[in-house]
N, C-alpha and C positions, 0 to 999 in steps of 0.2 A: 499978415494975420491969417489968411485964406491957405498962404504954403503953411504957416504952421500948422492949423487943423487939420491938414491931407499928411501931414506926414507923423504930428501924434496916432492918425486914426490909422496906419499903415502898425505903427508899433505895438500898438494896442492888439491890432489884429493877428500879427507876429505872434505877440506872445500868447492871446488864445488858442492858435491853432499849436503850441508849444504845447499849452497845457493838455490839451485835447491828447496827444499823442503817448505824451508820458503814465493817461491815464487809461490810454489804452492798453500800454508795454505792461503797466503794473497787472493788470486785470489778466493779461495774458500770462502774467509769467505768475500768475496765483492759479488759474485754469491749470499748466502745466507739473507743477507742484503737488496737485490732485491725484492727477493720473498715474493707476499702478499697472507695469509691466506685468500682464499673469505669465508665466512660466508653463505653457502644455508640455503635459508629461507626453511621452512616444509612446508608454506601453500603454496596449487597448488592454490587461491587464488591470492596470489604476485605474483607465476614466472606466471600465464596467464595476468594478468595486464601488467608488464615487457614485456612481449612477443609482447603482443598487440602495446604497447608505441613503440616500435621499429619500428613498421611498419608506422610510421608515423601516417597515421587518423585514427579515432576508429570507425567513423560511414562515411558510402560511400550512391551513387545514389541507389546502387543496395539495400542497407539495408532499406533505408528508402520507396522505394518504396514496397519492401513486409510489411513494417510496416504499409501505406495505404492500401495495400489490406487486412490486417487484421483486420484495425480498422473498415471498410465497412463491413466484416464480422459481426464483435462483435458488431458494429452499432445497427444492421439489425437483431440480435438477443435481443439487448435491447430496441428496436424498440426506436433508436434512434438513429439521425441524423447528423454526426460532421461534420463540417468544420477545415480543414488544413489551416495550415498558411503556405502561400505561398513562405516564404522568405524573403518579403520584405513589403507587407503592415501589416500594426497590425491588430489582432483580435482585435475585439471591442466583448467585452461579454455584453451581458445582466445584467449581477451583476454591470457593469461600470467601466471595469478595460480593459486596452490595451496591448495585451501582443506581442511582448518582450518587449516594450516598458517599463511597469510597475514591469519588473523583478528588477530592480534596487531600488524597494522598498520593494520587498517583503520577508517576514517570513518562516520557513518552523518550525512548529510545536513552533509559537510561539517565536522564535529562529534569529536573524539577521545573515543572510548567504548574501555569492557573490551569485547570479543565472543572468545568462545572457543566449541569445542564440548563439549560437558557432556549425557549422554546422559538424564541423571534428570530435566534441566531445573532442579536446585534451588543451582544454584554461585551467585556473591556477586557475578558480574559484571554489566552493564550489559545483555547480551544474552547469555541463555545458550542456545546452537544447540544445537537436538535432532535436527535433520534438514537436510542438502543437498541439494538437485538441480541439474544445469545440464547447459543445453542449448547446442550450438557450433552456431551459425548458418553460421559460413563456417570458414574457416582459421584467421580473425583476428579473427573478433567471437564470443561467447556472451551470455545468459541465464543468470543463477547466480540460486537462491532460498536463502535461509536461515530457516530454521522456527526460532523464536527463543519462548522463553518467559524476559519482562522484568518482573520484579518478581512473576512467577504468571500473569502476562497473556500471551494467545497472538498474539506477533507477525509477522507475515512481512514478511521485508527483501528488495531485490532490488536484483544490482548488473549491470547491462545496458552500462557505460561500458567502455572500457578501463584505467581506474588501479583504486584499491581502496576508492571510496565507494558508500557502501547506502542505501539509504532506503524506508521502508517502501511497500509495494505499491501500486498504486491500483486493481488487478486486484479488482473486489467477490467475485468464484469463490472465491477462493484466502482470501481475508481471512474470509470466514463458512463457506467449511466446513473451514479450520485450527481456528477457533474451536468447528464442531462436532465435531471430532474430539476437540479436546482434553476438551468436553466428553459425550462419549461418546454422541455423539447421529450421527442418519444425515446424509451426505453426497449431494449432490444437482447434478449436473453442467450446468452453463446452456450450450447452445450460443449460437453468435453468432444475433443476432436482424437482420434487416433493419429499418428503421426504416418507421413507420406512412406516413410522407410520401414513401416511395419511391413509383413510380410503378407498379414489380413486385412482385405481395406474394409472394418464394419464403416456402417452409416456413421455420418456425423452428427447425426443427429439423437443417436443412442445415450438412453439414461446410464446414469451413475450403477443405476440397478435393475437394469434391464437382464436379462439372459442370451451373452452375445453367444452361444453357442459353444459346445468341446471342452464343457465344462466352466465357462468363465460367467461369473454370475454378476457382472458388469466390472467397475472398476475398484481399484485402493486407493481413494482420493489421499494425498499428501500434507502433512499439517503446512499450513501454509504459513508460520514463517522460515519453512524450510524451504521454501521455492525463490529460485532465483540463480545466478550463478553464483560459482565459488570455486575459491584457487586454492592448489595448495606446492609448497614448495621443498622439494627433497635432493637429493643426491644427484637424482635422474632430469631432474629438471623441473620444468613448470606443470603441474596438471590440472585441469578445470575439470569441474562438475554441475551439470544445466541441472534444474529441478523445478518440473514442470505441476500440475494438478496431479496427475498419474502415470508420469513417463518422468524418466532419470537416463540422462545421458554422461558417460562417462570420455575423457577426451585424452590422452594418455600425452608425457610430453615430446615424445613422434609424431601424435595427429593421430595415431591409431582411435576410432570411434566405437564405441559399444552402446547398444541403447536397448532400454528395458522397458516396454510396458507392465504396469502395474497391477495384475489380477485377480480378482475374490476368484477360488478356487471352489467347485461344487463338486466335483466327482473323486475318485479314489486314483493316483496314479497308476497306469498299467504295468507291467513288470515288462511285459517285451515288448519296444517301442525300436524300433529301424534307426540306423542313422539318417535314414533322407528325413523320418522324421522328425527326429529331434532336433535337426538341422534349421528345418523350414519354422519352428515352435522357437529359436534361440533367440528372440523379442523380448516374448513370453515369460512374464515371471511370476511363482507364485506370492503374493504379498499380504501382509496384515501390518496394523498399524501397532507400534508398540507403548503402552503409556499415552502422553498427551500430546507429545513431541518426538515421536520415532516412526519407523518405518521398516517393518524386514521384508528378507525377499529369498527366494530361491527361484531354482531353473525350475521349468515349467513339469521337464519329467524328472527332477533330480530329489532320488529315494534318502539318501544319504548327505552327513555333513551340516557345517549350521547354516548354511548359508551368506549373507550379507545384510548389515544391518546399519542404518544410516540416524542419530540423534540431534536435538540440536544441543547449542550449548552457549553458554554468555561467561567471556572474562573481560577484567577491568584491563585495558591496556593504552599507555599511556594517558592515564587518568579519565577513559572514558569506555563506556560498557561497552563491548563489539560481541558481536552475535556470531556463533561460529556454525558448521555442523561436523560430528563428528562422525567417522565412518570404520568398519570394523567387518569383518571377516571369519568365519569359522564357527565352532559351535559356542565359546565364549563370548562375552560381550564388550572384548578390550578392545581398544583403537589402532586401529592403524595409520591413519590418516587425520591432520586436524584442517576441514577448511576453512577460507578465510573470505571474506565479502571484495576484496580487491588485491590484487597481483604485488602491489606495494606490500601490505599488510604479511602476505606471505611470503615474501622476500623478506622482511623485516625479521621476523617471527619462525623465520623456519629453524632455526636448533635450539626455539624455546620450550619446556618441558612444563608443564602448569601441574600443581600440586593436586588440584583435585579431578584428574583426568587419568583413567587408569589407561595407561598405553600397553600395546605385548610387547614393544619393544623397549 
């Protein structure tokens, strides 16, 4: 009787320490079932967006107000003059468009986006504008900026045309210190720089409309979405064209380089000018800006001829708008040249003839 009690009380025991185990496995394998793998992303890109988004707004009082003193900066060095939009009344540009009002129609490279204004920068559309400014060139042309924060990212759009498309900056000023505003860091104004291959080295620190001297009454700032490089493709080969704030570099398909600075001209040409001098002057160009989107230019002593004159231009190609610039020579205003924003583009396109571009050739 004694062995059988030692040996029920073994069985017993058996199987409690059974139970015990199985209800520990259960517990365990419901703890693990819980648990979710997170996935970190690698780009400091996403986790600074993420970061940002947490904090509720993306753009504050304090942001935007170093943003105005920037822009009266960078103003004041393109010797030009913008108005903020206040909040609540629209900009009326001189191109004939009202903004924020007209965000709701507008393009950005051609492109049907949401852009609205959204002062927190955290709305759900495609570009959400945190700041305006624009500046009326003439009666009938402006400069519109739009300070856009797109997915948490800080971007600057500009529409410089007369209809209602945008496309982001190419201005480097504006594109890194948006970006350091947004991130709370100091702002740093670049004046226009002469290039190393002039033949004059003014200061670099010289205004837009300063009097650098020999007649030049500072520079012919370039509409800016004409700035940037561009290809074009002919018979002879490939040929590029840089375009900078105030300088245009031409690049021939040899590599032969020509480069022009851009000058408001203030005195009368002289009639007898040397060749050493007009030599050491062949930089030197005189310039005015044409319209809202051109640019002419002549030699610095050249009495005669039309000069060169450079426009921009937009066609639909393959079902998408591409922004051209067209380039032209002599005293009429026909093209001779059409460029293209990539070497592709110009390869592709070089013996196409577009209906509404008058060519000389």
């Amino acid at each position: 009787m004694k062995k059988l009690t030692i040996i029920s009380s073994v069985i017993i025991s058996s199987l409690l320490i059974l139970t015990g185990c199985g209800s520990n496995s259960s517990k365990k394998s419901n703890v693990t079932s819980k648990v979710k793998v997170v996935k970190q992303s690698s780009s400091k890109k996403s986790q600074k967006g993420v970061a940002k988004k947490k904090s509720g707004s993306l753009w504050n009082n304090d942001k935007d107000s170093h943003l105005e003193d920037f822009m009266k900066q960078w103003g004041e060095v393109m010797n030009q003059t913008y108005t903020k939009y206040d909040g609540t009344n629209n900009i009326q540009t001189a191109s004939g468009m009202n903004y924020p009002q007209d965000f709701n129609s507008a393009t950005v490279n051609g492109q049907n986006v949401s852009m609205a204004w959204d002062k927190k920068g955290t709305g759900k559309n495609d570009y959400n504008v945190v700041a305006i400014y624009n500046y009326n060139k003439s009666s009938s042309s402006s400069i519109t900026y739009a300070f856009t924060l797109a997915d948490g990212e800080p971007i600057v759009l500009v529409n410089e045309g007369s209809g209602n498309n945008w496309s982001e900056t190419k201005n480097k000023s504006l594109k890194e210190n948006f970006v350091n505003i947004f991130d709370g860091k100091a702002t740093h104004v670049e004046k226009p720089k002469v290039s190393s291959s002039s033949s004059t080295k003014s200061s670099s620190s010289t205004k837009a409309t300063e009097d650098l001297g020999e007649g030049r009454g500072g520079y012919v700032i370039t509409p800016e979405a004409m700035r940037g490089t561009w290809y074009s493709k002919d018979e002879n080969g490939m040929r590029k064209l840089v375009i900078s704030d105030h300088e245009i570099t031409f690049i021939s398909p040899d590599g032969e380089t020509n480069h022009a600075i851009l000058y408001k001209r203030t005195n009368d040409i002289p009639s007898d000018v040397s060749e050493s001098e007009r030599q050491s002057k062949e930089e030197w160009k005189s310039a005015g800006n044409i319209g809202t989107n051109g640019i002419s230019m002549r030699g610095w002593y050249q009495q005669q001829g039309g000069g060169e004159h450079f426009s921009t231009h937009e066609e639909e190609i393959n079902g998408q708008k591409v922004p051209l610039v067209l380039y032209g020579f002599g005293a009429n205003d026909a093209t001779d040249l059409v460029y293209y924003p990539s070497e592709d583009l110009a390869k592709q396109q070089s013996d196409v003839k577009y209906g509404d571009i008058d060519y000389k050739f």
